[in-house]
C-alpha positions in Angstrom: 86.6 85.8 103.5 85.8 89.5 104.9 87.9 91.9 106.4 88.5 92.5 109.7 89.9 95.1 112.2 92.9 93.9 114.3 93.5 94.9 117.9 97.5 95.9 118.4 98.6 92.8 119.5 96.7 90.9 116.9 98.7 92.4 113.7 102.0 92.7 115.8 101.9 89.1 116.1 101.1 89.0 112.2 103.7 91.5 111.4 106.2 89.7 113.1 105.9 86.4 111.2 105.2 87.7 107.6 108.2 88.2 105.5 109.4 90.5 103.8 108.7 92.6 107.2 109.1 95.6 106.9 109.6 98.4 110.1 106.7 101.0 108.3 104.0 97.6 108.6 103.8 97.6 112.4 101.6 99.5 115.7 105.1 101.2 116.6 105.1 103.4 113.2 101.1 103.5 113.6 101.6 105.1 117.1 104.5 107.6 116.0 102.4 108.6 112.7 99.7 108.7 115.3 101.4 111.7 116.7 102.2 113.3 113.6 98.6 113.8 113.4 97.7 111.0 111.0 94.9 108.3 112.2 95.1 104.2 111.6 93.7 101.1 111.5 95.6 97.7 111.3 93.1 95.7 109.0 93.1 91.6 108.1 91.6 89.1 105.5 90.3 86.8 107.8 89.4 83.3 106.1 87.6 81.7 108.8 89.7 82.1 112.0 92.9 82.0 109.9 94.5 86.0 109.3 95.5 85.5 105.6 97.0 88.7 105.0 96.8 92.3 106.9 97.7 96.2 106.7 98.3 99.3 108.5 96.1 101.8 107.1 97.1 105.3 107.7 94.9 108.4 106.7 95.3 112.1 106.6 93.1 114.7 105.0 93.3 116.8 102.1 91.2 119.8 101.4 88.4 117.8 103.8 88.9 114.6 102.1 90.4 111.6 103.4 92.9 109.7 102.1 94.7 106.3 103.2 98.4 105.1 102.8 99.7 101.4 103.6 103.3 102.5 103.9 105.3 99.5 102.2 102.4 98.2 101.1 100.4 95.4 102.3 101.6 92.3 104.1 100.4 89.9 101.8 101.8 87.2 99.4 101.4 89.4 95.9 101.8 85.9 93.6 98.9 84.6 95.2 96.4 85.7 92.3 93.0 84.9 94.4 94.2 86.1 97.7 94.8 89.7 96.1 92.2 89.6 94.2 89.7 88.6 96.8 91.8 91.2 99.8 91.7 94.3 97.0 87.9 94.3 96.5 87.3 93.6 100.1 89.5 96.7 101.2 88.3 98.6 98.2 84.9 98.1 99.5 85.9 98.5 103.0 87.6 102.2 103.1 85.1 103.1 100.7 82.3 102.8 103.0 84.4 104.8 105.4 84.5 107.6 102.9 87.8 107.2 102.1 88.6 108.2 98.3 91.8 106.1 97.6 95.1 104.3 99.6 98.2 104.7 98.1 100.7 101.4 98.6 104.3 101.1 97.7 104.5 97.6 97.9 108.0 95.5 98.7 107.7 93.6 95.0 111.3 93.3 93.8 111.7 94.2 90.2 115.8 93.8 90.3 118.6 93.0 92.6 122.0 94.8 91.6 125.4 94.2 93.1 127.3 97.8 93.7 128.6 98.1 90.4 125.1 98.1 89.0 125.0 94.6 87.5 121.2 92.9 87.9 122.1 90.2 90.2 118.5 88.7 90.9 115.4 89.2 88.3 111.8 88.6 89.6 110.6 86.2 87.2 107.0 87.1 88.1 107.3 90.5 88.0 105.5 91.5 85.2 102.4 89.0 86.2 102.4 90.7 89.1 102.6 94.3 88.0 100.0 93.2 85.3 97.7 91.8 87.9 97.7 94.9 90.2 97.0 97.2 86.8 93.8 94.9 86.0 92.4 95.3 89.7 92.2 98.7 89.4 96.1 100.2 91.3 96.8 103.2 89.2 101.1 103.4 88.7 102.4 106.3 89.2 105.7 105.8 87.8 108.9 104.3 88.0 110.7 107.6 89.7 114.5 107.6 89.6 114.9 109.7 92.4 112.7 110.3 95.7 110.0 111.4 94.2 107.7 108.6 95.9 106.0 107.9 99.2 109.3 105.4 99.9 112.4 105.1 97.7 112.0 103.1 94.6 115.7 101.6 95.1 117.3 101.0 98.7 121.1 99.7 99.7 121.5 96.9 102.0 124.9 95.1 103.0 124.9 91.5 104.1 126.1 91.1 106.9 125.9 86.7 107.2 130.1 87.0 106.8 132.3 87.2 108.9 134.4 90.2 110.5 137.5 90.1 108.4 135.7 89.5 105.0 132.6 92.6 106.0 136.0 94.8 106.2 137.3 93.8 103.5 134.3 94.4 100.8 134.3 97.8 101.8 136.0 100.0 99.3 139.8 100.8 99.9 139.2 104.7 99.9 136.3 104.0 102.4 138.3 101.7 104.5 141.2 104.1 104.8 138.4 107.1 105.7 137.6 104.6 108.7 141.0 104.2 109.5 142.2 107.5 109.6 138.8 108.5 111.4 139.9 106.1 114.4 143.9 107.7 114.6 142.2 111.2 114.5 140.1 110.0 117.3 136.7 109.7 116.2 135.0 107.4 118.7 131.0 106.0 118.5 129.1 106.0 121.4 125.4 104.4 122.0 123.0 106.9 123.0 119.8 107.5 124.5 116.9 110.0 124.1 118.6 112.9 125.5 121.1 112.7 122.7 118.5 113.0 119.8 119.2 116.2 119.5 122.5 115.5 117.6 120.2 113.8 114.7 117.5 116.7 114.7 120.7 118.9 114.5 122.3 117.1 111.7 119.5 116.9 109.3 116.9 119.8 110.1 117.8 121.2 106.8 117.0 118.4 105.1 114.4 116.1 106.7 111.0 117.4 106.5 110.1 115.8 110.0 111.7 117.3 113.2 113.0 116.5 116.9 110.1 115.4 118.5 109.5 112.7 115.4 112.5 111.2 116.4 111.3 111.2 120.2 108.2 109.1 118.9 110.0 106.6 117.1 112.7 106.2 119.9 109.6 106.1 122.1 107.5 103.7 121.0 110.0 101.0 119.4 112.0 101.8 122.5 109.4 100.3 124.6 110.7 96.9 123.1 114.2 97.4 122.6 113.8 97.6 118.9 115.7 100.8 118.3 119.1 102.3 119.3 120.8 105.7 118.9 124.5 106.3 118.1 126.7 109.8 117.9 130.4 110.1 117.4 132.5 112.7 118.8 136.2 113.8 118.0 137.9 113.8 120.8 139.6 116.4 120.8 142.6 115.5 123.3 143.5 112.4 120.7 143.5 115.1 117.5 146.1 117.1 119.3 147.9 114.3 120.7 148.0 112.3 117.5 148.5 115.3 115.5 151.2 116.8 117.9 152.9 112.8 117.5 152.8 113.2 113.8 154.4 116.5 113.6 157.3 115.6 115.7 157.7 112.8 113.4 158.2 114.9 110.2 159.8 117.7 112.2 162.4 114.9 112.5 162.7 113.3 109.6 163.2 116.7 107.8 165.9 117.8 110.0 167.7 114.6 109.4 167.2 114.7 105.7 169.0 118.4 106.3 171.8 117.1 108.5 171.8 114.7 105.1 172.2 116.9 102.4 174.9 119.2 104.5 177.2 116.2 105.1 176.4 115.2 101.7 175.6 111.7 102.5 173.9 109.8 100.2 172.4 110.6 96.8 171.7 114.3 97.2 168.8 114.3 94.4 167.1 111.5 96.0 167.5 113.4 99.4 165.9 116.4 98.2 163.0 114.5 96.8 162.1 112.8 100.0 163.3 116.0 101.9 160.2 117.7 99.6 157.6 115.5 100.6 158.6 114.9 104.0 158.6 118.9 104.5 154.9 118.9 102.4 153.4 117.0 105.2 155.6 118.7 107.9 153.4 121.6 106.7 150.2 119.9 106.9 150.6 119.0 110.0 151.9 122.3 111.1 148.3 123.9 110.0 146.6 120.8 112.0 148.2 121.5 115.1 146.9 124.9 115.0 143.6 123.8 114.2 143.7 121.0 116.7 145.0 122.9 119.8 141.8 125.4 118.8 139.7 122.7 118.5 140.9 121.7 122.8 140.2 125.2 123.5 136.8 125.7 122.1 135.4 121.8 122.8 137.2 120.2 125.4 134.7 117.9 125.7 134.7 116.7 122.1 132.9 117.6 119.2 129.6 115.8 117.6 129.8 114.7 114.1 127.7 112.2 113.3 124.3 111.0 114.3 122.2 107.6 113.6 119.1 105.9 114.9 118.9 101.9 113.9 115.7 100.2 113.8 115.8 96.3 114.4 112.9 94.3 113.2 112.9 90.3 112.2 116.5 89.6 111.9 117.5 92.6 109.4 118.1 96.1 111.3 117.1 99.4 109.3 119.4 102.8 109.3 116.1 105.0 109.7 117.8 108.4 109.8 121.4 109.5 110.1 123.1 113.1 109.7 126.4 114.3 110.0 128.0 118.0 110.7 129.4 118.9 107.1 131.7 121.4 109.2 134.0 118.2 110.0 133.2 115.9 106.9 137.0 115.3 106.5 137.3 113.5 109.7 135.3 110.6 107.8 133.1 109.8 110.9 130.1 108.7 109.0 132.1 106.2 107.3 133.6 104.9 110.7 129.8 105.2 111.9 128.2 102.4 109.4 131.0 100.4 110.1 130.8 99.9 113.6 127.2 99.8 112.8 127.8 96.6 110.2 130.5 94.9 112.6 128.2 95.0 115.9 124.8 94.1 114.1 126.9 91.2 112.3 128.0 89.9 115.7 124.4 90.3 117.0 123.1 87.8 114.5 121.7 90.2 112.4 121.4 89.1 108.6 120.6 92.3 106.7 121.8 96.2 107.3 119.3 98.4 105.3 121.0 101.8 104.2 118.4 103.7 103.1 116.9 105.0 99.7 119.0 105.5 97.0 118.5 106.8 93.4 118.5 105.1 90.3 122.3 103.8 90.2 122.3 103.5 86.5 120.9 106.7 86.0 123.3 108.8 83.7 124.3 112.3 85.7 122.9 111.0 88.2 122.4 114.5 90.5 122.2 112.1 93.9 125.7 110.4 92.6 127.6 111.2 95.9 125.0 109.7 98.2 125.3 106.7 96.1 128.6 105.9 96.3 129.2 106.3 99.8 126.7 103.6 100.5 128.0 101.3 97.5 131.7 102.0 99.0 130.3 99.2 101.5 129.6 96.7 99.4 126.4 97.4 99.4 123.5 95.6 96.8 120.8 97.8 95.5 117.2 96.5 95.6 114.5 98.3 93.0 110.9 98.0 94.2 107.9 98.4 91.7 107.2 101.8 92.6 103.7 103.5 94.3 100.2 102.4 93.0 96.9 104.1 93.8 93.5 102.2 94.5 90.7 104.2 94.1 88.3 103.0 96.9 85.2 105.8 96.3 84.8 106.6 92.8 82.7 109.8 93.5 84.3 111.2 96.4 87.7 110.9 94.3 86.4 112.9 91.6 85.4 115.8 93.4 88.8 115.2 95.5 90.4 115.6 92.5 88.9 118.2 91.0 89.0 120.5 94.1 93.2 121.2 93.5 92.8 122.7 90.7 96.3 122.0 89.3 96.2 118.5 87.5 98.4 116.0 89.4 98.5 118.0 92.5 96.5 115.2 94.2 99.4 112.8 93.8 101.2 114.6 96.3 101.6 112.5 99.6 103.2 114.4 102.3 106.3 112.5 103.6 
């Protein structure tokens, strides 16, 4: 066997076939990484004529030094025990020569499976050979992080979407479902975008996502050019809020003046009367203050306002929530919950098995500081898969030790930038 570098087409045609796939293992994330100023090389084991297994390789440089990263970690079958043996001391070998002084993979090896109310619903029986095996070829762990302290998150949320409408509704959490109710009478409405739009996201998340606008513009870019990606926004519209407000304040306006009329003709149990005429008057008043909020809301935006922002990968039969933001200035209005589900129900009807949410942390992590971003993507049913973490592969022993050495501050040279 020897290793082998793959032209574009040759390790798109591998990527597509080799499951798990994942959306960081193919040329169109090469191509945008590309542009954020890192170089690649897709790479196979070739036995014969027959591609075994295959990689992209990305590399950067450090203080002068390069570095590699297989983003996912290779596409290979990890419980064949010769095949990774034979592929690590081939690409070992191989970046070495190229004076590379290690790769970094975060491989998709399932430790656990666990249902949203953190329950272990699958166990990899050959997880520990498998993490074993690795350690004895020389990948260095680095840790089972609870958080997102990796190159990729250690734990992800997926929903299954293989059920039908009705029943994908119905998993959801009853808070949740009634934020995507309400979300749709305020008039929250989700529209497919295009590239123009991306400016929503980069506005959305700028303060948290170390990559900016024109990242985005790569990705949409270059899995664009096969229709593998699609942007979404919603807007209020702001004409519905005041109409539906203006609707629900006549209503109480009414029922309080006939719970009045009520209580001066002193028909009807005049405790129970006041009681109802209390809460009917509490969300008189709440909708009082929403009118006045809603007519400014027409006068400042009459064309609607943006609240929420999302850009869906599709790769195999699963599709991947890549990035998403929302304006925290109209959280209330629940648009990101009305967002994923439109998301779930039109991917469902497309055929598509799997919607991947995104990292989450540890679920069963006491005081858990990233609680709230875990339970909004559990409110949708969602299962929770925990990966075996990052490993590092030394590929040139005395490059790496003056790589090391040159940061000065130990474990500095851990650091992979995202």
């Amino acid at each position: 066997m020897h290793i082998k570098l793959l032209t574009n087409a040759e390790f798109l045609e591998f990527s597509k076939m080799f499951k798990p796939g994942s959306i960081y293992q193919t040329p169109y994330y090469a191509f945008t990484m590309h542009e954020e100023n890192y170089s690649s090389m897709f790479v196979g084991l070739m036995d014969g004529n027959i591609l075994k297994a295959a990689s992209l390789i990305l590399i950067y440089k450090v203080n002068g030094f390069k570095y590699a990263i297989a983003p996912r970690g290779f596409l290979i079958d990890y419980n064949d025990e010769a095949l990774v043996t034979t592929f690590t001391k081939l690409i070992k070998k191989f970046l070495g020569k190229k004076d590379i002084v290690a790769i970094k993979i975060n491989p998709m090896i399932i430790k656990k499976v666990y249902n949203s109310s953190g329950y272990a619903i699958s166990n990899n029986n050959l997880y520990d050979t498998t993490f074993n095996r690795l350690k004895k070829l020389g990948y260095f762990h680095l840790g089972y992080n609870n958080y997102f302290e990796a190159l990729k998150p250690r734990f992800e949320a997926y929903i299954n979407l293989d059920l039908d409408y009705i029943k994908l509704f119905g998993n959801i959490d009853r808070s949740c479902r009634n934020k995507i109710r309400k979300a749709v009478r305020d008039g929250i409405k989700v529209y497919h975008g295009n590239e123009n739009d991306l400016k929503y996201l980069y506005e959305q998340t700028k303060e948290k996502y170390p990559r900016g606008l024109n990242y985005f513009i790569d990705l949409y870019k270059f899995f664009g050019k096969d229709n593998l990606i699609d942007f979404y926004y919603s807007k209020l519209d702001t004409t519905d809020y005041l109409q539906y407000t203006q609707s629900k304040y006549n209503e109480y306006s009414r029922k309080s003046n006939e719970l009045s009329h009520k209580l001066i003709s002193q028909k009807g149990n005049a405790d129970r009367i006041v009681n109802e005429k209390l809460n009917v008057d509490k969300m008189l008043s709440k909708y009082r203050n929403q009118l006045v909020e809603a007519t400014e809301y027409l006068k400042k935006y009459p064309e609607g306002i943006v609240t929420s922002s999302a850009l869906v990968i599709k790769w195999q039969d699963e599709v991947y929530l890549a990035i998403d933001g929302y304006d925290t200035n109209y959280k209330k209005f629940g648009a990101k919950q009305l967002m994923i589900w439109k998301l779930m129900g039109r991917y469902a009807k497309l055929g598509y098995k799997k919607l991947h949410l995104g990292g989450v942390s540890n679920i069963n992590k006491p005081n858990n500081k990233y609680k709230g971003l875990n339970e909004f993507k559990l409110n949708f049913h969602a299962n929770v898969i925990e990966y075996i973490g990052d490993f590092e592969l030394i590929t040139n022993s005395p490059l790496y030790f003056v790589y090391k050495n040159s940061f000065g501050i130990t474990g500095a040279f851990n650091k992979t930038p995202k």
